[in-house]
N, C-alpha and C positions, 0 to 999 in steps of 0.2 A: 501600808502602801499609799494611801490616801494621805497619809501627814507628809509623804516626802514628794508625793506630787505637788501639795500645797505649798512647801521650801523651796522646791525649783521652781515655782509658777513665781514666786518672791521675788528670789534673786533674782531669775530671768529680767522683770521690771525693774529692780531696783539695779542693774547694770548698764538698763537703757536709757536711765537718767546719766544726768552730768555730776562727776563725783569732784565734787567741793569741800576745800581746807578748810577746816573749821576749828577752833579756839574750843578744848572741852575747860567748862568750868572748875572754879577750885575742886581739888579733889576726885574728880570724876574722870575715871580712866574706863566705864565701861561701853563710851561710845566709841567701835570699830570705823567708822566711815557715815560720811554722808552722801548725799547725792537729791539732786535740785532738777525739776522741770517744768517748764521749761527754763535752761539757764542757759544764756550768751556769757562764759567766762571769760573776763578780760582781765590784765594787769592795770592794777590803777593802785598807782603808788607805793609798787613793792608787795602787794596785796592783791593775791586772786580773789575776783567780786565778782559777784554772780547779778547782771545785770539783769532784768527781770523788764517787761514789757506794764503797762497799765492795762485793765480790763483784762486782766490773763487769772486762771487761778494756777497757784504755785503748787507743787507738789514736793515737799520735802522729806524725803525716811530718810531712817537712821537704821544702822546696823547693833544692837545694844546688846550685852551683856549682863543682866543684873547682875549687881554685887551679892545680892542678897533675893530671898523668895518674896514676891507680891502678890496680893489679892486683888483686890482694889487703887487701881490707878487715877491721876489727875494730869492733866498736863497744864500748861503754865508758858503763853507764849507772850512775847511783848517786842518792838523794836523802839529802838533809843534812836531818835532823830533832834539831832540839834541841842544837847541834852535832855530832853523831854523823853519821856515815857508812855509809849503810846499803846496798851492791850490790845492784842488780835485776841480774836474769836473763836472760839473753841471749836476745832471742827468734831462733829460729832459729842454727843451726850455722854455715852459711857465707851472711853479709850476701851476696856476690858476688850469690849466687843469690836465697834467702830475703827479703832488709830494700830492696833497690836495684833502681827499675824506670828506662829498662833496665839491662841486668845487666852486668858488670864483662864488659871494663876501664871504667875510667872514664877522660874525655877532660876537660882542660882547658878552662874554660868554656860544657859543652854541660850544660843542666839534668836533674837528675834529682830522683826523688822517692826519699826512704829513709823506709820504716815500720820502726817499735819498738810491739811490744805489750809491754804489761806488766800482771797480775793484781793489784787490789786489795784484798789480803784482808779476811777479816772481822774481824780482829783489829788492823788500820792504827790509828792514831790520828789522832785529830780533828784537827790541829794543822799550821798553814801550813809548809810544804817547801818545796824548791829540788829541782828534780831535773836533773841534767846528764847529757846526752846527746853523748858524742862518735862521731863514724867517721872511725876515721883510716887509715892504711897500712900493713898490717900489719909489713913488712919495715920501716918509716924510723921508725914510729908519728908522723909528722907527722900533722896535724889535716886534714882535708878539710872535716868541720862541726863546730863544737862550740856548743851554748846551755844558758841554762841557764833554766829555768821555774818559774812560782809554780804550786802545788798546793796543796789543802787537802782534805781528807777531809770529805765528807759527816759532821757529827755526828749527825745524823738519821737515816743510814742504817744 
């Protein structure tokens, strides 16, 4: 009873975010949905973009399926501005415990939710991003989720 209080406690949050289209990487079909907050989604350029504020931290889960059983997880975040490549910062040390509800191992097609926070500083640029977010296995680094997301920096803020 306690693991399905903990699944509805989940969802509950991960429904109260803003659910965002998201680009699953080659291959990777076991990401169900995202969902971003805080996100002001707009249309910009035929592309729903999750414009995001400065000094905010972002809250991004994901709905995953692993293809396959894991122990040990990694995640692997980065946004591409301008062609450059820029690494965000890990939130949290060990995803097992910290990014993954519930918490590793992870079982071959039973769902789980993984949060990534990441800080949006004051000095970001205004300018549409890509940010890619994988978690894969630590040991094989096979892909468990990977996507990849529009961003824009608040110019306003």
């Amino acid at each position: 009873m306690y693991f399905v209080g903990i699944l509805f406690s989940l969802f509950v949050i991960y429904a109260a975010a803003e659910k965002v289209p998201f680009i699953p990487c080659r291959d990777s079909t076991s990401v169900l949905g995202v969902a971003i907050h805080p996100c002001n989604s707009l249309d910009i350029e035929g592309w729903r973009t999750c414009v995001v504020s400065r000094q905010t931290v972002i809250r991004v889960q994901a709905a995953v399926l692993p293809p396959f059983d894991a122990l040990n997880l990694e995640t692997v975040a980065s946004a591409s501005v301008n062609n450059h490549l820029i690494h965000l910062p890990h939130s949290g040390i060990n995803p097992c415990v910290e990014n993954i509800m519930p918490s590793c191992p992870l079982i071959k097609d039973e769902m789980y939710i993984f949060t990534f926070h990441f800080n949006v500083l004051f000095y970001s640029p205004s300018v549409r991003m890509q940010i890619l977010f994988i978690v894969r296995d630590k040991n094989t680094k096979m892909n468990l989720g990977c996507v990849k997301l529009p961003i824009m920096i608040d110019p306003e803020s």
